[in-house]
N, CA, C and O atoms as a MOPAC input file, in Angstrom:
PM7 MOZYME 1SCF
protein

 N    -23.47200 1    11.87000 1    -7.17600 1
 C    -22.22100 1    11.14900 1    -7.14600 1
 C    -21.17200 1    11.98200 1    -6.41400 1
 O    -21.10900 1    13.21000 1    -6.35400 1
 N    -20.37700 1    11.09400 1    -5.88100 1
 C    -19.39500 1    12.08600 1    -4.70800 1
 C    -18.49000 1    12.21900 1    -5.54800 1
 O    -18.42500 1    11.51600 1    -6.55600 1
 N    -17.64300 1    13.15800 1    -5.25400 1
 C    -16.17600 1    13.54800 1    -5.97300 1
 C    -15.09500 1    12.62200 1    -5.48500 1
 O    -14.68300 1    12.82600 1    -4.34400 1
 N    -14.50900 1    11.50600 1    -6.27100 1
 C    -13.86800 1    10.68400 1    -5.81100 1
 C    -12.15900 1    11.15400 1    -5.51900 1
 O    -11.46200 1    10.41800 1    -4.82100 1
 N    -11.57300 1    12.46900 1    -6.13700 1
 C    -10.91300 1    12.93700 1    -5.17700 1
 C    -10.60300 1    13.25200 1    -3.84600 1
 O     -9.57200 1    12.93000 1    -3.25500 1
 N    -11.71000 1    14.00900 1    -3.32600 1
 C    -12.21800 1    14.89800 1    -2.33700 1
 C    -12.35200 1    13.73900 1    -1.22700 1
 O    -11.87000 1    13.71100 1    -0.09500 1
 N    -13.17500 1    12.76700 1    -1.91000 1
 C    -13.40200 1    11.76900 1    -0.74200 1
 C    -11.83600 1    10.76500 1    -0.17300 1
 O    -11.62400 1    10.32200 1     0.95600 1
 N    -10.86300 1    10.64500 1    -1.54000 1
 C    -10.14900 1     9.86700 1    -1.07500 1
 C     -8.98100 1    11.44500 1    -0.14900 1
 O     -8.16200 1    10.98400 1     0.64600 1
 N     -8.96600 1    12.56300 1    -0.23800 1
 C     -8.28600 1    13.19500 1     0.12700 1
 C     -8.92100 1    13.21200 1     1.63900 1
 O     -8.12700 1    13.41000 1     2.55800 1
 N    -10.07600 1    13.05000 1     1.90000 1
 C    -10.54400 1    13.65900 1     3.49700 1
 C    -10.43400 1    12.31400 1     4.04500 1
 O    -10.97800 1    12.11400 1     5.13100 1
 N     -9.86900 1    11.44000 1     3.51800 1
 C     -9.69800 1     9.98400 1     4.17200 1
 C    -10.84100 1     8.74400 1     4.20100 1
 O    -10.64600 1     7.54700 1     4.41100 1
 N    -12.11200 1     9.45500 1     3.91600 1
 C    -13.15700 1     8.74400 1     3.43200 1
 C    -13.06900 1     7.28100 1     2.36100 1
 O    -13.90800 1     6.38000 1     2.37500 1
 N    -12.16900 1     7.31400 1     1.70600 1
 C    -11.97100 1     6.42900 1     1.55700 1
 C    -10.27100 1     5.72900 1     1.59800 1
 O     -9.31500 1     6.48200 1     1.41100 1
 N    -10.11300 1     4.57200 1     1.80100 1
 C     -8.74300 1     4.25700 1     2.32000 1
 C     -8.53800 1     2.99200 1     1.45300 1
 O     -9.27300 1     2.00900 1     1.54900 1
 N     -7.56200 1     3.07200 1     0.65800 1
 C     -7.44400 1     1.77000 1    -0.31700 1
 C     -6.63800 1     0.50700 1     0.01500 1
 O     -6.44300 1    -0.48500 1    -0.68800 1
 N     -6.05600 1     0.89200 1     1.73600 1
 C     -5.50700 1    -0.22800 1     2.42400 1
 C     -6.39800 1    -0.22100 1     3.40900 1
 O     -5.74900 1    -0.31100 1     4.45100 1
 N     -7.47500 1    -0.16600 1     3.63200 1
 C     -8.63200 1    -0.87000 1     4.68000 1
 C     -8.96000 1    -2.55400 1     4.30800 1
 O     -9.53500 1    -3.35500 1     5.04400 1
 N     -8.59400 1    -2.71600 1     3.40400 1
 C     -8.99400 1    -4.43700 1     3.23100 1
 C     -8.06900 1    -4.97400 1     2.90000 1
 O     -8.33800 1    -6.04200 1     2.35100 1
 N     -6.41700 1    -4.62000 1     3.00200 1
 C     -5.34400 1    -4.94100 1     3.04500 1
 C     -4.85300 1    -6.31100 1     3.87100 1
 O     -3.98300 1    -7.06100 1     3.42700 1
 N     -5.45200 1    -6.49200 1     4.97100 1
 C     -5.20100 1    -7.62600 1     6.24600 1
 C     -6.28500 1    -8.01600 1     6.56800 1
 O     -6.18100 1    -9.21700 1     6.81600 1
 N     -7.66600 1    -7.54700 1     6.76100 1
 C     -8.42900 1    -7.70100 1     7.15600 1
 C     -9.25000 1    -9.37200 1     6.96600 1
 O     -9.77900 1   -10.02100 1     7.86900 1
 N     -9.16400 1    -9.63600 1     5.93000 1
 C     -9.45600 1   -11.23100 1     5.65200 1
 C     -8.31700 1   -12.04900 1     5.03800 1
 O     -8.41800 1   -13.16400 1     4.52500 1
 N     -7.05900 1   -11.19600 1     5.19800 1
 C     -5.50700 1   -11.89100 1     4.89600 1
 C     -5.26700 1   -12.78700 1     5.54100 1
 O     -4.45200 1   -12.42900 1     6.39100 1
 N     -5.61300 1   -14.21100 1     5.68300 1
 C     -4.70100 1   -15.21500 1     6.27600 1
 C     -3.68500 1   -15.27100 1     6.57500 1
 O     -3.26800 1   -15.53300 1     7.70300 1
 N     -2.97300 1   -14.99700 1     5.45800 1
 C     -1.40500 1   -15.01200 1     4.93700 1
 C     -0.66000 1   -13.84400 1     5.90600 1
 O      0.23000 1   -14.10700 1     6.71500 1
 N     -1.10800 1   -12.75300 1     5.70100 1
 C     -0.82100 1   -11.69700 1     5.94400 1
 C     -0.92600 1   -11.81300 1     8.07400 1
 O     -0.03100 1   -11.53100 1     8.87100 1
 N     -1.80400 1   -12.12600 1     8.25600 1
 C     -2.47200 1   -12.02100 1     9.52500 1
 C     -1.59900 1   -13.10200 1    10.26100 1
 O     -1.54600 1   -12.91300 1    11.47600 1
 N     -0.74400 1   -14.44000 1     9.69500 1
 C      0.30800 1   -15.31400 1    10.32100 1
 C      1.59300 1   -14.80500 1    10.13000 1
 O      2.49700 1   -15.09100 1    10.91600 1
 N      1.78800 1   -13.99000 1     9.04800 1
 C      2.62800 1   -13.59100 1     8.91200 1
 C      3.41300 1   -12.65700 1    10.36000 1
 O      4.39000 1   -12.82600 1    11.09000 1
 N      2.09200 1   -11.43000 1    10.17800 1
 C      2.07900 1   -10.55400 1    11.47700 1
 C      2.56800 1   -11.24600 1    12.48400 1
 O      3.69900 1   -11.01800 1    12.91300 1
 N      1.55000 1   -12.44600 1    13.13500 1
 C      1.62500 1   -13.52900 1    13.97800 1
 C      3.31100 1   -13.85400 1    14.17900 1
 O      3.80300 1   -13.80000 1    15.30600 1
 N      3.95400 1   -14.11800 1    13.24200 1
 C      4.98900 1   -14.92200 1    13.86700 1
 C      6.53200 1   -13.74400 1    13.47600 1
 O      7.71400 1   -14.03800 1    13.29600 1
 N      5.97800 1   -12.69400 1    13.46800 1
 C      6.75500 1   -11.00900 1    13.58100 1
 C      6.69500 1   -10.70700 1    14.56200 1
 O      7.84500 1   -10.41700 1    14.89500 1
 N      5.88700 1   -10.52500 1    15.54400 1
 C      5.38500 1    -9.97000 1    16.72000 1
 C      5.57200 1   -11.25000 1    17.62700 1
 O      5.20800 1   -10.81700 1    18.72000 1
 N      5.91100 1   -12.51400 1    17.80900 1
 C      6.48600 1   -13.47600 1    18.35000 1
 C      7.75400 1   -13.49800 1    18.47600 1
 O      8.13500 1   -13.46900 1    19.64600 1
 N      8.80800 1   -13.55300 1    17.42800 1
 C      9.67500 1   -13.39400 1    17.06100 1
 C     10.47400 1   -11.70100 1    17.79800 1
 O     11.56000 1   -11.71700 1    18.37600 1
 N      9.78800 1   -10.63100 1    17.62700 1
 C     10.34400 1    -9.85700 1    18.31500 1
 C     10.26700 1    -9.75400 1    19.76000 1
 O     11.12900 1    -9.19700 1    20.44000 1
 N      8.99500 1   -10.41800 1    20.31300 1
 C      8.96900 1   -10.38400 1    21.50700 1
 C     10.62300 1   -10.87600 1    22.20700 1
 O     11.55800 1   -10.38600 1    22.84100 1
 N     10.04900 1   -12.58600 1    21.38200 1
 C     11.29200 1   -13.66300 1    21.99200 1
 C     12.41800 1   -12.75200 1    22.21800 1
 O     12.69800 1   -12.39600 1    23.36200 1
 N     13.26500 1   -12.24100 1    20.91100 1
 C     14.55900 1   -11.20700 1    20.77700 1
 C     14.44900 1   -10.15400 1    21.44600 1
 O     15.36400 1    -9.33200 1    21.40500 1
 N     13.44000 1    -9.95300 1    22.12900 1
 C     13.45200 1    -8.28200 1    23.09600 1
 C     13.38300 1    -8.94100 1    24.66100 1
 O     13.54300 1    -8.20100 1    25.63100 1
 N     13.07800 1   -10.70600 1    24.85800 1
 C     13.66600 1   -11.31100 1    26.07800 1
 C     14.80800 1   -11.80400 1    25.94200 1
 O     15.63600 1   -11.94400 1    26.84100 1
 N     14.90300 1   -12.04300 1    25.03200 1
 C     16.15800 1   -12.90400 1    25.29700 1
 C     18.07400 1   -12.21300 1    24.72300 1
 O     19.12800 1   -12.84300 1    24.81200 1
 N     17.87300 1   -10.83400 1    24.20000 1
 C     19.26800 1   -10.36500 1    23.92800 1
 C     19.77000 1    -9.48500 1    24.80700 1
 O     19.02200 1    -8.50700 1    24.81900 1
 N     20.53300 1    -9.37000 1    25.43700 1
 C     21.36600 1    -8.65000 1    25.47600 1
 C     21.04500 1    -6.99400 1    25.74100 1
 O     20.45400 1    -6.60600 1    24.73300 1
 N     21.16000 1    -6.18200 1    26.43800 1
 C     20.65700 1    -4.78400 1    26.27700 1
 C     21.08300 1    -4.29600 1    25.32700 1
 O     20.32000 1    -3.77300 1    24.51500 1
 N     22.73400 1    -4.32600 1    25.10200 1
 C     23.05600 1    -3.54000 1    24.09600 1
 C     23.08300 1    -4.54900 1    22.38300 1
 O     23.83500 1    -4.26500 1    21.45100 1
 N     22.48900 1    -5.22200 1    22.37900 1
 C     21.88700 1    -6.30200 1    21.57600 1
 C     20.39400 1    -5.59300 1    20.88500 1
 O     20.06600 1    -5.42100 1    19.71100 1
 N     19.55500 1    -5.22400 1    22.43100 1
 C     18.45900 1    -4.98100 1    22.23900 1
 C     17.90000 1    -3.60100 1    21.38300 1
 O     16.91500 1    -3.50400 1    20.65100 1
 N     19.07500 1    -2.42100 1    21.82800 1
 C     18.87700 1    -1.12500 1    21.25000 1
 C     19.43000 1    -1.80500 1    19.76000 1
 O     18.58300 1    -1.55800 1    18.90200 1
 N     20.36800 1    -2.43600 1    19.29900 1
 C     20.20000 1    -2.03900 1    17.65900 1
 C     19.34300 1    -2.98700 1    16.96100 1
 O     19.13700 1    -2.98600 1    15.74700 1
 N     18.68500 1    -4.08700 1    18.12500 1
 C     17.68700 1    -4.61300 1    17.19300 1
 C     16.35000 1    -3.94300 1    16.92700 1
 O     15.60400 1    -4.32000 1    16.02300 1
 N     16.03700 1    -2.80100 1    17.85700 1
 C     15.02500 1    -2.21100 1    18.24300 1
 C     15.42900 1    -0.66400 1    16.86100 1
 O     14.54600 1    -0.30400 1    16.08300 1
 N     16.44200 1    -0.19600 1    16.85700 1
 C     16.97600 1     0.40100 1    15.62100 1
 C     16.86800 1    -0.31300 1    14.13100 1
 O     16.40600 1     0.34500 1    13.19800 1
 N     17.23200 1    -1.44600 1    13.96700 1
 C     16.92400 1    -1.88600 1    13.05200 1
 C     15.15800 1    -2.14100 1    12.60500 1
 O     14.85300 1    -2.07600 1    11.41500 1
 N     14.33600 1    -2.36000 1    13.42000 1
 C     13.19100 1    -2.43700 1    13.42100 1
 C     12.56100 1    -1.09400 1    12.81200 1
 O     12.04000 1    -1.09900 1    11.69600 1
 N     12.63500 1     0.02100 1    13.58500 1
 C     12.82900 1     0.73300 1    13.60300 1
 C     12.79900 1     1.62300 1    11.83300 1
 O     12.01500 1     2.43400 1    11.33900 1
 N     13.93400 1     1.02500 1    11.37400 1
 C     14.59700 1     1.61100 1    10.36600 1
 C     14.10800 1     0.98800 1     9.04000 1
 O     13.98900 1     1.41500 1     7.89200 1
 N     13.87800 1    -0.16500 1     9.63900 1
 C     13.11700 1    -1.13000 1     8.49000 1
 C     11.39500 1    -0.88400 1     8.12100 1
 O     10.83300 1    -1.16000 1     7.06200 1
 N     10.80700 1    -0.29500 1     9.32900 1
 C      9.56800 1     0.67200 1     9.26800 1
 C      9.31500 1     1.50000 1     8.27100 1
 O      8.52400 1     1.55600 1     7.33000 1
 N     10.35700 1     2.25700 1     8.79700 1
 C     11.20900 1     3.82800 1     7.87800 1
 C     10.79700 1     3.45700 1     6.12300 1
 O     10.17400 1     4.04900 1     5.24000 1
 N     11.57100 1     2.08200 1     6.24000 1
 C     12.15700 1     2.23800 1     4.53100 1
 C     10.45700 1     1.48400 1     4.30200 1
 O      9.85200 1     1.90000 1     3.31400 1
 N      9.88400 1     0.64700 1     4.99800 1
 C      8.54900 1    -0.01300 1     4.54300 1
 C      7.63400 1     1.02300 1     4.34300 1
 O      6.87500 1     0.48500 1     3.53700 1
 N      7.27700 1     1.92400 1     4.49400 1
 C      6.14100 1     3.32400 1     4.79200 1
 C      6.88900 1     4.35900 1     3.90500 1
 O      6.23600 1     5.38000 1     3.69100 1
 N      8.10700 1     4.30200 1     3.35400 1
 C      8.17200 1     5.07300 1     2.69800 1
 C      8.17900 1     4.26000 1     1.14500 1
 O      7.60400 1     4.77700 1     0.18700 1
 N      8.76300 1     3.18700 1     1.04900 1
 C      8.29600 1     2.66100 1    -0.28600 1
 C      6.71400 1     1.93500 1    -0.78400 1
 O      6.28800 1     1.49300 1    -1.85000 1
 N      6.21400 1     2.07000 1     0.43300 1
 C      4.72900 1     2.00700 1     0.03500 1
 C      4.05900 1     3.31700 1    -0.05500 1
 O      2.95200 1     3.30900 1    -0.59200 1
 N      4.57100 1     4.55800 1     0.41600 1
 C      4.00800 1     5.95200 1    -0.16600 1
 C      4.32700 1     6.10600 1    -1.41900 1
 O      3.58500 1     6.73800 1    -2.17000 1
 N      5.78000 1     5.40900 1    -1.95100 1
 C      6.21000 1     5.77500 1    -3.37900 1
 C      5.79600 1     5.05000 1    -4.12400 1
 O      5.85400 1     5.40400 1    -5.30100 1
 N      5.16200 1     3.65300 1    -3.79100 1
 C      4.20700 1     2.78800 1    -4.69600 1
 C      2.85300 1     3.51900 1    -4.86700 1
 O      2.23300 1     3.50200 1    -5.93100 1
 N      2.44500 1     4.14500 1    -3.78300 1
 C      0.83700 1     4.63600 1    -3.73800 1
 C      1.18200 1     5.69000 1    -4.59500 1
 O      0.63700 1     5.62600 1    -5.69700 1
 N      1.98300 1     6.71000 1    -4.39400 1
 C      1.95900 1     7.38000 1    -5.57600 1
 C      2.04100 1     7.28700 1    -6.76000 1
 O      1.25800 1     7.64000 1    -7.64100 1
 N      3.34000 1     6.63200 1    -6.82000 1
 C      3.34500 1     6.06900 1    -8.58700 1
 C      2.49100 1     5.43400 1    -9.38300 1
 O      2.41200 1     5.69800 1   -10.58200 1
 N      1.64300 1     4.38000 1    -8.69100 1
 C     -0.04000 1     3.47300 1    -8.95600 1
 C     -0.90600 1     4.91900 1    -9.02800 1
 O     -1.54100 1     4.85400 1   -10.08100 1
 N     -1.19500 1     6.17100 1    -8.36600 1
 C     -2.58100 1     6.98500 1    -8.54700 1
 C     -1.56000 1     7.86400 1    -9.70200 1
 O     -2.30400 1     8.72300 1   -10.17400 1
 N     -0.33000 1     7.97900 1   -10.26700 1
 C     -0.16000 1     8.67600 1   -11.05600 1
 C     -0.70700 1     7.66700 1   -12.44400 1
 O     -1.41700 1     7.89500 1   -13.42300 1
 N     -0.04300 1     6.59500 1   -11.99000 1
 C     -0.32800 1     5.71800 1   -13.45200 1
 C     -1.71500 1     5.59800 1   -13.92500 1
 O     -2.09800 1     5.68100 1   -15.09200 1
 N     -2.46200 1     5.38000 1   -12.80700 1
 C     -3.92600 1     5.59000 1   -12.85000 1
 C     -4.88400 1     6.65300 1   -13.37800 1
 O     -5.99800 1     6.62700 1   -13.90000 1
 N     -3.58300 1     8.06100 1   -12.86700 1
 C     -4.37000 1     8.99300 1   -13.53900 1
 C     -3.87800 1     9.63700 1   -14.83900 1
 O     -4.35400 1    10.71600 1   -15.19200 1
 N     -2.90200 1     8.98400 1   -15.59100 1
 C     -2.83600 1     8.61300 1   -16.94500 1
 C     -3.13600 1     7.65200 1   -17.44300 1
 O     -2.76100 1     7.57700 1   -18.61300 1
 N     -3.77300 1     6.67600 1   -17.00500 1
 C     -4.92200 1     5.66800 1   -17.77800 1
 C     -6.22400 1     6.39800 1   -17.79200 1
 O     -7.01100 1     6.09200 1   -18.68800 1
 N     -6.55500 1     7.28100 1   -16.96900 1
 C     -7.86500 1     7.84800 1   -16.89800 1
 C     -8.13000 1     8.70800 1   -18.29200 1
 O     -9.02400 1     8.63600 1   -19.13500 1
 N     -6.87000 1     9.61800 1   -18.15300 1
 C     -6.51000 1    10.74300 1   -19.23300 1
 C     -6.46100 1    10.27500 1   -20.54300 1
 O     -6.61000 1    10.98400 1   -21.53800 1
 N     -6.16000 1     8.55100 1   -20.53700 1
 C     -5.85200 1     8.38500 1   -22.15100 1
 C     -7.22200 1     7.86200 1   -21.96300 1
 O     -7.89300 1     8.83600 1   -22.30500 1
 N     -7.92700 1     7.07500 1   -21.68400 1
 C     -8.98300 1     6.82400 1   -22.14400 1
 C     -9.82000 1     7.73700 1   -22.42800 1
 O    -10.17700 1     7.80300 1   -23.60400 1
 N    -10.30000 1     8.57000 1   -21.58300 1
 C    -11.39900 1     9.79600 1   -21.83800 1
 C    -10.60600 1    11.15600 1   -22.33400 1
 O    -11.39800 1    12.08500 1   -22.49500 1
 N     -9.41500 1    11.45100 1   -22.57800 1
 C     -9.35100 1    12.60400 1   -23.19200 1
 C     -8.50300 1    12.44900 1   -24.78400 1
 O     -8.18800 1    11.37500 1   -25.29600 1
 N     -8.30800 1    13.51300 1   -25.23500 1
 C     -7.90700 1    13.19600 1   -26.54000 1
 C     -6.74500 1    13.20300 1   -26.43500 1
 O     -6.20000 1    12.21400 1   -26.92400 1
 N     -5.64100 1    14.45600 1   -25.65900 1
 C     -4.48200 1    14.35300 1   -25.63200 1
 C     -3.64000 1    12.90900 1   -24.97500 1
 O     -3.89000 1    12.43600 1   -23.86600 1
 N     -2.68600 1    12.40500 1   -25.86900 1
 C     -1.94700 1    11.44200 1   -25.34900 1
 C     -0.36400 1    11.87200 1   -24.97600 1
 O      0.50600 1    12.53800 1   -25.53800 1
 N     -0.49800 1    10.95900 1   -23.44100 1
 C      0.46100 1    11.08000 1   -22.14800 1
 C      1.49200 1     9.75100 1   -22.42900 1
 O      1.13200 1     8.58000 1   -22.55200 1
 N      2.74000 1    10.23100 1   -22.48500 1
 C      4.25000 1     9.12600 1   -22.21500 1
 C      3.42400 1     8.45500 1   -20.94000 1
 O      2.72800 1     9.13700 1   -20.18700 1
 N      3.63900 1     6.70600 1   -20.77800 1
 C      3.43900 1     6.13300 1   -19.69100 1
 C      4.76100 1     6.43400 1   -18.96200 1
 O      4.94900 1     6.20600 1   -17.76700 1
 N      5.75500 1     7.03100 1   -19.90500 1
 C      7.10100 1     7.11100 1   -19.00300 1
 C      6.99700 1     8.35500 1   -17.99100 1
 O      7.73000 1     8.41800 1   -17.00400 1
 N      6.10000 1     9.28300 1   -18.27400 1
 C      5.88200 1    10.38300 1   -17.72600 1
 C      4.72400 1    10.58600 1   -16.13600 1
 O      4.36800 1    11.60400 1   -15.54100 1
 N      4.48300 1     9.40900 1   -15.94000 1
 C      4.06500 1     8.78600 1   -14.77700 1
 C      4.66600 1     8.81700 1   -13.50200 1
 O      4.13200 1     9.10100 1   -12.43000 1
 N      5.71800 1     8.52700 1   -13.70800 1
 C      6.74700 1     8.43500 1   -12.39100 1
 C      7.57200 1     9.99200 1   -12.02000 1
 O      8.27000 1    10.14500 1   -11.01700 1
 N      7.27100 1    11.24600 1   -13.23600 1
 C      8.25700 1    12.10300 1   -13.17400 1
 C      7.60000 1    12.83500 1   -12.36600 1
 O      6.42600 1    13.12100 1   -12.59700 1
 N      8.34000 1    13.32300 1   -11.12300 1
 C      7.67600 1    14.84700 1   -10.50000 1
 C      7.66600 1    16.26200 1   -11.29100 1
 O      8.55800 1    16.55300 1   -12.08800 1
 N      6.70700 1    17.00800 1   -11.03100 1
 C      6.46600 1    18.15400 1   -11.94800 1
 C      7.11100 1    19.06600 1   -10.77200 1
 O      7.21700 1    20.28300 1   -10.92200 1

């Protein structure tokens, strides 16, 4: 049996690989994002174009970073569900979210 740390640390395994991949939803969604910016990157304005291209931009920023702080907070919670089931000592669920 592989060490399911080790593997998710060397990237071996990726828990957003099947994220879009058979997403309908997700995959029109994309679709009419990437339409939509095209249109607005023909049709504004130059100085229109740099703060829509900033805002994009920025909205990236905050998307990739609150999905790192979801991924973390889900493998912490996870790894105090692990801890209460198989060990004896019991963990605050409030103590999940705290950095050490």
């Amino acid at each position: 049996m592989t060490n399911f740390i080790e593997e998710l640390y060397y990237n071996n395994i990726d828990p957003r690989e099947n994220l879009c991949k058979d997403n309908r939803n997700i995959k029109k969604e994309l679709y009419i994002m990437s339409e939509n910016e095209d249109y607005l990157l023909k049709s504004l304005p130059d100085e229109y174009k740099k703060k829509f291209l900033e805002f994009v931009d920025a909205a990236g920023i905050v998307n990739g970073e609150t999905n790192l702080n979801n991924f973390i907070a889900g493998f912490r919670l996870g790894a105090c569900f692990a801890i209460d089931t198989f060990c004896e000592k019991k963990l605050s669920v409030d103590n999940y979210l705290k950095e050490k």
